[in-house]
C-alpha positions in Angstrom: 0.0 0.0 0.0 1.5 3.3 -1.3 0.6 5.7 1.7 1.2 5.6 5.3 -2.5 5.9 6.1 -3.1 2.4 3.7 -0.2 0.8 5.6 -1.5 1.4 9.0 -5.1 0.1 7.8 -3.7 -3.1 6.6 -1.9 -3.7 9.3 -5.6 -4.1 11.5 -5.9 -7.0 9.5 -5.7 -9.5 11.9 -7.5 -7.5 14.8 -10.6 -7.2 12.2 -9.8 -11.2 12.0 -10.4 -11.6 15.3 -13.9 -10.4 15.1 -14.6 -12.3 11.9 -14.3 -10.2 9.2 -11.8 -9.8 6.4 -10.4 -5.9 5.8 -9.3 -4.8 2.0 -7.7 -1.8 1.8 -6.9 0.4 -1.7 -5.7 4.1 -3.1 -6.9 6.3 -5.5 -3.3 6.5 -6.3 -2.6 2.7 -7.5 -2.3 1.6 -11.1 -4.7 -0.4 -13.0 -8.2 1.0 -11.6 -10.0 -0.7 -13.9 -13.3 -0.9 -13.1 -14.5 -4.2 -13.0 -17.8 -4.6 -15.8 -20.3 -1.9 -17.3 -21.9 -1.2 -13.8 -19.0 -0.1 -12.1 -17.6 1.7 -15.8 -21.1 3.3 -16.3 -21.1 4.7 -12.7 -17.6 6.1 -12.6 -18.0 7.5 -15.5 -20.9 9.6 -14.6 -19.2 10.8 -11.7 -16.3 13.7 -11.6 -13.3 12.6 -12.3 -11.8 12.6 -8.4 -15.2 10.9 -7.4 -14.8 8.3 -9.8 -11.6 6.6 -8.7 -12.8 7.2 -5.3 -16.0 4.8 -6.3 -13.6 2.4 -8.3 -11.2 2.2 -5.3 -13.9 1.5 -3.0 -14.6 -1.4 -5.1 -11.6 -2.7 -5.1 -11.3 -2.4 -1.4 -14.1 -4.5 -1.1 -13.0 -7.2 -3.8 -9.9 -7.1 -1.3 -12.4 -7.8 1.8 -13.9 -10.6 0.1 -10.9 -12.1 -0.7 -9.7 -12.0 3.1 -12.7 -14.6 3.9 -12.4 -16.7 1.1 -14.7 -14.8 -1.0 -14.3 -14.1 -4.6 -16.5 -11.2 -6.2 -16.9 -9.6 -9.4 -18.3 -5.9 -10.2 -20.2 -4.5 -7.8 -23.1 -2.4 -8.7 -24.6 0.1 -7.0 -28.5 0.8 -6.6 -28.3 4.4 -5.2 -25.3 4.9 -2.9 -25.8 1.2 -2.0 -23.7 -1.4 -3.2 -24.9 -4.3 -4.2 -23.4 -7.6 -3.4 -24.0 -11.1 -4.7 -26.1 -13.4 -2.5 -23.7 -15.0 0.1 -21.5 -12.2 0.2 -21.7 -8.9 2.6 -19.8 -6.0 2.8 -19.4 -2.0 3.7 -16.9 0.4 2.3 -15.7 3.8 3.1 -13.1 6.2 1.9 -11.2 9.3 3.0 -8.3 11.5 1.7 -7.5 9.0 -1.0 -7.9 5.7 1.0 -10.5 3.3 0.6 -11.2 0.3 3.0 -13.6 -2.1 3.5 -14.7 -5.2 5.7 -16.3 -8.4 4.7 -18.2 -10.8 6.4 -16.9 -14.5 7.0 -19.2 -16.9 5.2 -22.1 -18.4 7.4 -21.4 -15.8 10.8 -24.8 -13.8 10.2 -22.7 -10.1 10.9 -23.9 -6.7 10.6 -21.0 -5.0 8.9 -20.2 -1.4 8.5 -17.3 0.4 8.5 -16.2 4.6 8.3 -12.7 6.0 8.0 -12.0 9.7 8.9 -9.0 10.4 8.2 -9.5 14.3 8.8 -10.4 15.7 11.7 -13.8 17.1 12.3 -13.7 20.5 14.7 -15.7 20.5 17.6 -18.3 22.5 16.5 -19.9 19.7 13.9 -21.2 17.8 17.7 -24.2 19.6 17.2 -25.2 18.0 13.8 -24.1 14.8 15.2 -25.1 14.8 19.1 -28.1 15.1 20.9 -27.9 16.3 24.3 -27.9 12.8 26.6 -24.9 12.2 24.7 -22.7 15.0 25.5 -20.9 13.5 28.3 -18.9 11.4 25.8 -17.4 13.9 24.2 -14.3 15.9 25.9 -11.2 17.2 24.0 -9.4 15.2 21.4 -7.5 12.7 22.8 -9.6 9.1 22.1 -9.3 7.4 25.8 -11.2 4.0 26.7 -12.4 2.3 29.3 -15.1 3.5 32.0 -15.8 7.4 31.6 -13.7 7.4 28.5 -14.0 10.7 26.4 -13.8 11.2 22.6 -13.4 13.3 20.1 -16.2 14.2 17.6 -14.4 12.2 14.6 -14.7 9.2 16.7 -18.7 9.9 18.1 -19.6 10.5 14.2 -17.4 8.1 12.6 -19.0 5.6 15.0 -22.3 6.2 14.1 -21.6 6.4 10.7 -20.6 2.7 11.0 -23.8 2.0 12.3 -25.9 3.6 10.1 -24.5 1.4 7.1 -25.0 -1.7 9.4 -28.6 -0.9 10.1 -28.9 -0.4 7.3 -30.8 -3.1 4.1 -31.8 -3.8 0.9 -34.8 -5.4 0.8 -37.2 -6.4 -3.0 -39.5 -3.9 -1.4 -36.2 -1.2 -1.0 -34.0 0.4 1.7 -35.0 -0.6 5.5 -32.9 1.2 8.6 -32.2 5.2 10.0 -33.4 7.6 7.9 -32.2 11.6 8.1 -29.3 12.4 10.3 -27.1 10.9 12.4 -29.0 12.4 15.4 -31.3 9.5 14.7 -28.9 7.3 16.5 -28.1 7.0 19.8 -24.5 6.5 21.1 -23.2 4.6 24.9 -20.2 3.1 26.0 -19.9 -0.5 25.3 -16.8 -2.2 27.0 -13.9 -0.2 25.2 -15.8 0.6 22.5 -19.2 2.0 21.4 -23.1 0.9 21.4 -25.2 2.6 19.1 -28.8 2.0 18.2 -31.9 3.6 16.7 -33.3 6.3 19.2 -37.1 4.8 18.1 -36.3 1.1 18.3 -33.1 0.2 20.9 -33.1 -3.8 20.4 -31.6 -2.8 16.8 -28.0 -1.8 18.2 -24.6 -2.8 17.1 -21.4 -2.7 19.0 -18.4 -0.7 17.3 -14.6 -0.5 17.8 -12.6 2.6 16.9 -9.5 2.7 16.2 -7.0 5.8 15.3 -4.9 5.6 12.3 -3.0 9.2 12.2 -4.8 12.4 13.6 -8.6 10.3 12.1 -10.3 7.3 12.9 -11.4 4.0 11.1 -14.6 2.3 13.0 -16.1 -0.8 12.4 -19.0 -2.9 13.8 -18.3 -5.9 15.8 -21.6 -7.6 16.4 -24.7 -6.9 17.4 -25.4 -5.8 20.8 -27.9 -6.8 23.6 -30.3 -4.3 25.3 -28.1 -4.4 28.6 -24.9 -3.6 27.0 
């Protein structure tokens, strides 16, 4: 991996293998983005240019993923911003400052997945559009802590959720299931040395999430699901 950023990703490989899932990493930077059929051509193509190899890395990152769990995979369309995935095959993808990364599912574990990577920092001031007031107390400074009364920075708290939202997140035949509107539809606890986070109008659907730095940002990525007591 050509950047430092994509080198510290990859190197979480094994901690994502711990939890059962497989991690791909790729940059906008690397040779060869082909895409791979007329889906992902026809899509990147529509896009500005930047966007496009952000779309087409992302879909290599994924490939990647897949390929971690024993998982081959082909183009990867999209309906909306979704992508969509073969049957028997699960997977989220995310991409800052030139990086893309994804996770995978290992076959037959039935895992939420969803992942974020923040790789700059948001300021202080973007709590409000990502907050609601009963969760305030996490937030304190910059410095990511964990453990009982940890603190963290906004970039984790929205990266976090952000996670979430993609692993609440369905396709059904009948269309998109899971949050709708912001962010402030979600509500974020401490879990462990991690994060809970669920729908504010329906609790039992909650997901545990892990954040780790890489650099001054964040990458977060859903562990399982969590119980109501977590």
């Amino acid at each position: 991996m050509p950047t430092a950023f994509g080198g510290s990703l990859v190197a979480l490989g094994p901690l994502l293998a711990a939890d059962g899932l497989g991690l791909g990493v790729a940059a906008v930077s690397e040779p060869g983005q082909e895409p791979a059929g007329p889906a992902e051509a026809a899509a990147a193509a529509a896009m500005p240019p930047r966007r496009g190899l952000e779309f087409l890395a992302g879909r290599r990152a994924a490939r990647r993923a897949l390929r971690a769990v024993g998982l081959d995979c082909g183009e990867i369309p999209r309906r909306g911003r979704l992508p969509v995935f073969p049957p028997g095959r699960a997977a989220s993808i995310s991409h800052s400052a030139g990086i893309a990364v994804a996770v995978a599912a290992v076959p037959g574990r039935d895992l939420p997945v969803g992942c974020d990577l923040e790789l700059r920092p948001l300021p202080r001031e973007a709590a409000r559009l990502v907050l609601c007031e009963d969760e305030e107390s996490l937030l304190a400074g910059t410095r990511l802590q964990s453990g009982a009364g940890a603190v963290w920075p906004v970039t984790a708290l929205f990266s976090a959720k952000e996670a979430a939202w993609k692993a609440l997140t369905v396709m059904t035949a009948e269309g998109r299931e899971g949050p709708a509107g912001s962010l402030r539809e979600l509500r974020v606890s401490p879990c462990g040395d991690g994060l809970r986070v669920c729908l504010r109008d329906g609790p039992a659907h909650a997901v545990r999430v892990r954040v780790v730095r890489v650099g001054a940002g964040v990458f977060s990525y859903v562990t399982g699901r969590a119980g109501t007591r977590d």
